[in-house]
Each structure stands twice: as structure tokens, then as C-alpha cells.
N, C-alpha and C positions, 0 to 999 in steps of 0.2 A: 892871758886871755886866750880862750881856744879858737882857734878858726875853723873851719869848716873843711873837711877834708872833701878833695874834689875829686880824687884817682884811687877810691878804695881806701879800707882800713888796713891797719898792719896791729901785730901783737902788740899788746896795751896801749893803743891809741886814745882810747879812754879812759886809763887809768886814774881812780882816786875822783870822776865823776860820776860814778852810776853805784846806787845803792847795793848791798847785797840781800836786803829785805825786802823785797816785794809783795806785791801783794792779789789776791785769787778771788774774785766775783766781789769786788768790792765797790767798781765802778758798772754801768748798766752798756748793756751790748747796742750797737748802733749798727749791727747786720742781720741781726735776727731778736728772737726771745731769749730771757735770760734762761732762760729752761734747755734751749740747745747749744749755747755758746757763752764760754767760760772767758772773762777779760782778765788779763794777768797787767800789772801796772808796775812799773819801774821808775822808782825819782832818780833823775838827772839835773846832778847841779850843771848851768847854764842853756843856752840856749842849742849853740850850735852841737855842742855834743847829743843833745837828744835828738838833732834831728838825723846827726851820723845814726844813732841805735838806731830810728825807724827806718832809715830807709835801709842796714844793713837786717833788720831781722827781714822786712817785708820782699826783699830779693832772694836773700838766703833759704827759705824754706818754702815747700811746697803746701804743706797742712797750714799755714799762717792765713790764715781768713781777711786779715784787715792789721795793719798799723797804723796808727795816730798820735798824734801829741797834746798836750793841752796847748789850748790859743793861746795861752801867758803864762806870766809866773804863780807861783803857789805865794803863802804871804810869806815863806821863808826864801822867795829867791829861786826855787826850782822847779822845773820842770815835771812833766807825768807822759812817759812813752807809752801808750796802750798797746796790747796785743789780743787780736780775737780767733780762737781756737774753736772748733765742732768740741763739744762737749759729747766725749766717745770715752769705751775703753782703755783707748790707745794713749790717751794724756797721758801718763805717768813716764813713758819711753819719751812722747816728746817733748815733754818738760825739759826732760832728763839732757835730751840732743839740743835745746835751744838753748840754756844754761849753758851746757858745754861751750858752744860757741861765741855767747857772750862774753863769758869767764875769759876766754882766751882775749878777746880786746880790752877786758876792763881790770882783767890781771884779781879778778871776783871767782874765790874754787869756794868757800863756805856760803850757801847761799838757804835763806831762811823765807818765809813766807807767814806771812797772814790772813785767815778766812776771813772774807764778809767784812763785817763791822769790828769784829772781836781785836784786842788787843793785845792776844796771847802769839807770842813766835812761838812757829814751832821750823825744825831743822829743817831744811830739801833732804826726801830720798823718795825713791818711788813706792814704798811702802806708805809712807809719810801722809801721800799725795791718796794712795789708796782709801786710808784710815780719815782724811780730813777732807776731802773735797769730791764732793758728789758728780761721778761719770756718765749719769745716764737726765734726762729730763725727769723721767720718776721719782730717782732718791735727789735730785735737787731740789724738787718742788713740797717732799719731804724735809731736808732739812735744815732751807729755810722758814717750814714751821715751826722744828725746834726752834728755831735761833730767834724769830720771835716768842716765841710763848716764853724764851726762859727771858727776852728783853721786856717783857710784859709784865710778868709775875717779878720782875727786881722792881719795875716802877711802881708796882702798884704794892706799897712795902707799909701803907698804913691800915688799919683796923683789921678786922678779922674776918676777911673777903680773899676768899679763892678766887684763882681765875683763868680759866683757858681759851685759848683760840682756835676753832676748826677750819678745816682745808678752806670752807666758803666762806671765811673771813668773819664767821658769827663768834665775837666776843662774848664769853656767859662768867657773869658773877655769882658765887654765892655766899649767904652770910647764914650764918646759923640764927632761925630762928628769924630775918627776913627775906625770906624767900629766894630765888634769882632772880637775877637783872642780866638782861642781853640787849648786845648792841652792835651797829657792823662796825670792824672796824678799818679805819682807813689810815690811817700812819702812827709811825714813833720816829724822834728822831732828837736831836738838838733844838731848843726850846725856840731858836731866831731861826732856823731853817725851818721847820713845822709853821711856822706864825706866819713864813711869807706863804704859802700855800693856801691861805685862808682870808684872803682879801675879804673889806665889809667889814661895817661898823660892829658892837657889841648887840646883841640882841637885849634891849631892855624891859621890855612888855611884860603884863604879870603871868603870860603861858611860858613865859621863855625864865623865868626868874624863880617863879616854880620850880620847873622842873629843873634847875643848876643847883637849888637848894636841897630837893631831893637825894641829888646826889652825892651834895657833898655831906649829905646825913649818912648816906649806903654809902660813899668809898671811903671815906675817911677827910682830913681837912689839907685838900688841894685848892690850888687854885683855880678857879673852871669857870670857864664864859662858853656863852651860848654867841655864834657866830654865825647868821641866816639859817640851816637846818643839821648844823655843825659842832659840838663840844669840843674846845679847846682845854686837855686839862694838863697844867703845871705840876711838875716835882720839881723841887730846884732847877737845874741846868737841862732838864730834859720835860718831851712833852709827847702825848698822844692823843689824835683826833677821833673823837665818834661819830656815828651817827646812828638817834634814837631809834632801835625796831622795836623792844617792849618793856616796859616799866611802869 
């Protein structure tokens, strides 16, 4: 069991508890907008090791905006040391110099990372960093509209409805031969995280029943409940929230 170092860390004082995968704007900033500050996330098996990272990143550098840890455990037992960085130019150097530093306690030189939601690793290098993760609040707010519209168009994978989503969040369908359908849209995510967001019974009334069969004539056969002025719609394990502007 590790104990809690009191007088400073020494070379791999951590070792064989800190992941070498991390992860880049995956969790939401609690110093500013996600648009000007990038959280980088490190799992730490047990308790007191993660609290060693944070308070060694959060002294150690000057660019470090904020360190934090999760209140508890994950359901596998570990830990989540957050770090909040300006989202500037300058990331890719200071990736590069806080890795360094870490590597050197947790005895971690191969260090990989993950954007967003996605489940793709790809390597650390500051190329790396340049090619995959957006420096500026402009190309961030860019390309997490990729990253939805292409998590959009994989759910919406029945009948023959195109789909995109614009910067102002207006979802537009089209089907050949019945017209488009647009809608705003307000999340995707995991079908039990999505569903607690949406407090309130089923909408049963025949305006609300209507228009659920409607839809599931234009998207294809989901499962979709109308939730006070809200469409909940099901694809297996995953789910996305509407709300009607014209159809």
C-alpha cells in the first residue's frame, strides 16, 4: 500500500501507478470555457499516489492553471488527476516539459494519449499534439463539430437520411423524396447518462405521439419517446436528445 509522501517526490516514487495513456479534452474545464482550456486526465491506481501527481504537477509548473483529482474511485479502483492548461500555441512544448517530469517519477518515457470521446491512441510527440488536438478556441470549437457530426451520422446508421449538424447546433435531415427535417440538437452520449439529463415522465398525449411516429417513419425504427418538449431517441447502447424546430 502506498503512503503519502510528505517531504517531496524522488525518481520513480510512482512507479507502476500512473497510466501512460492519458487523455486530452475529454473531461469539461472548471476554470474557464472548454474553448480556452484544454484538461489533460491521468489514471492513477490508488488514492494517495494521485494526490502525490497533483500536488507535484500543480507546484512544479508555472503554465498549470488548476490540478484536481476525482472525489472517489472509478468503478475499476482508480483514480483521475486532472490538469487545466490556456489552450495556446505553446501546448505541444508544454505537454512535452510536463511528461518529462512526470515520466521521471512514474519511470513512464512511452506516453500515448486520447482525443475527446474517441477510442483511438495515438503516440505523444509534439507533432502528434499539433495534428490532433486544437490550439486555439476557433479550431476547437471547429473540431468538436467534427467529432460530432461524424458521432451523429454512425447513430443515425438506419434508413436512407443524411444528416448534419451546424455550428448553431441546428440538426437537418434529409431523405430523398421526403423532404428535410430539422431539429436542435442538444446531446449524444451513452443511453443511461443521456436519460438521466431528461427528468419527467413519457409524453403520452396524441400531439406528442404523433409526432414520435412521425419520426420514426423519417429516421428509421428507433426507439424514441417524447419527454416534456424533448425526443429521447435510442440505438442500442447509445442515445441522442432533440428538440423539435420544424417538421
Amino acid at each position: 500500500m502506498h503512503k503519502l509522501i510528505q517531504e517531496g517526490l524522488r525518481h520513480e516514487d510512482l512507479k507502476d501507478f500512473v497510466s501512460e495513456v492519458f487523455t486530452v479534452d475529454h473531461f469539461k474545464s472548471k476554470m474557464g470555457e472548454d474553448r480556452d482550456v484544454v484538461v489533460i486526465g491521468f489514471r492513477v491506481k490508488e488514492k494517495y499516489p494521485a494526490i502525490d501527481l497533483m500536488e507535484f504537477i500543480e507546484k512544479g509548473y508555472k503554465f498549470i492553471l488548476d490540478g484536481d483529482m476525482s472525489s472517489g474511485e472509478e468503478n475499476d479502483g482508480q483514480y483521475q488527476v486532472f490538469v487545466e492548461i490556456e489552450r495556446t500555441p505553446q501546448l505541444p512544448s508544454q505537454l512535452r516539459e510536463l511528461l518529462m517530469g512526470i515520466g521521471q517519477l512514474c519511470g513512464c518515457y512511452e506516453w500515448k494519449f486520447r482525443y475527446h470521446k474517441s477510442s483511438n491512441i495515438v503516440e505523444f510527440t509534439e507533432q502528434a499534439v499539433l495534428e490532433n488536438i486544437p490550439l486555439t478556441p476557433a479550431d476547437y470549437e471547429m473540431k468538436i463539430l467534427e467529432v460530432k457530426n461524424h458521432d451523429i451520422r454512425e447513430f443515425f446508421d438506419q434508413g436512407a437520411t443524411s444528416v448534419s449538424l451546424a455550428a448553431d447546433n441546428t440538426l437537418t435531415f434529409n431523405k430523398p423524396f421526403a423532404g428535410d427535417v430539422t431539429a436542435k440538437f442538444i446531446s449524444i452520449g451513452d443511453y443511461a447518462d443521456v436519460k438521466q439529463t431528461l427528468p419527467g415522465a413519457v409524453s403520452l398525449d396524441e400531439s406528442s405521439q404523433s409526432q414520435v411516429l412521425f419520426l420514426n417513419k423519417y429516421l428509421g425504427n428507433y426507439d424514441i419517446h417524447k419527454i416534456n418538449d424533448k425526443f429521447l431517441i435510442r440505438n442500442k447502447t447509445k442515445a441522442v436528445v432533440l428538440e423539435k424546430t420544424h417538421w
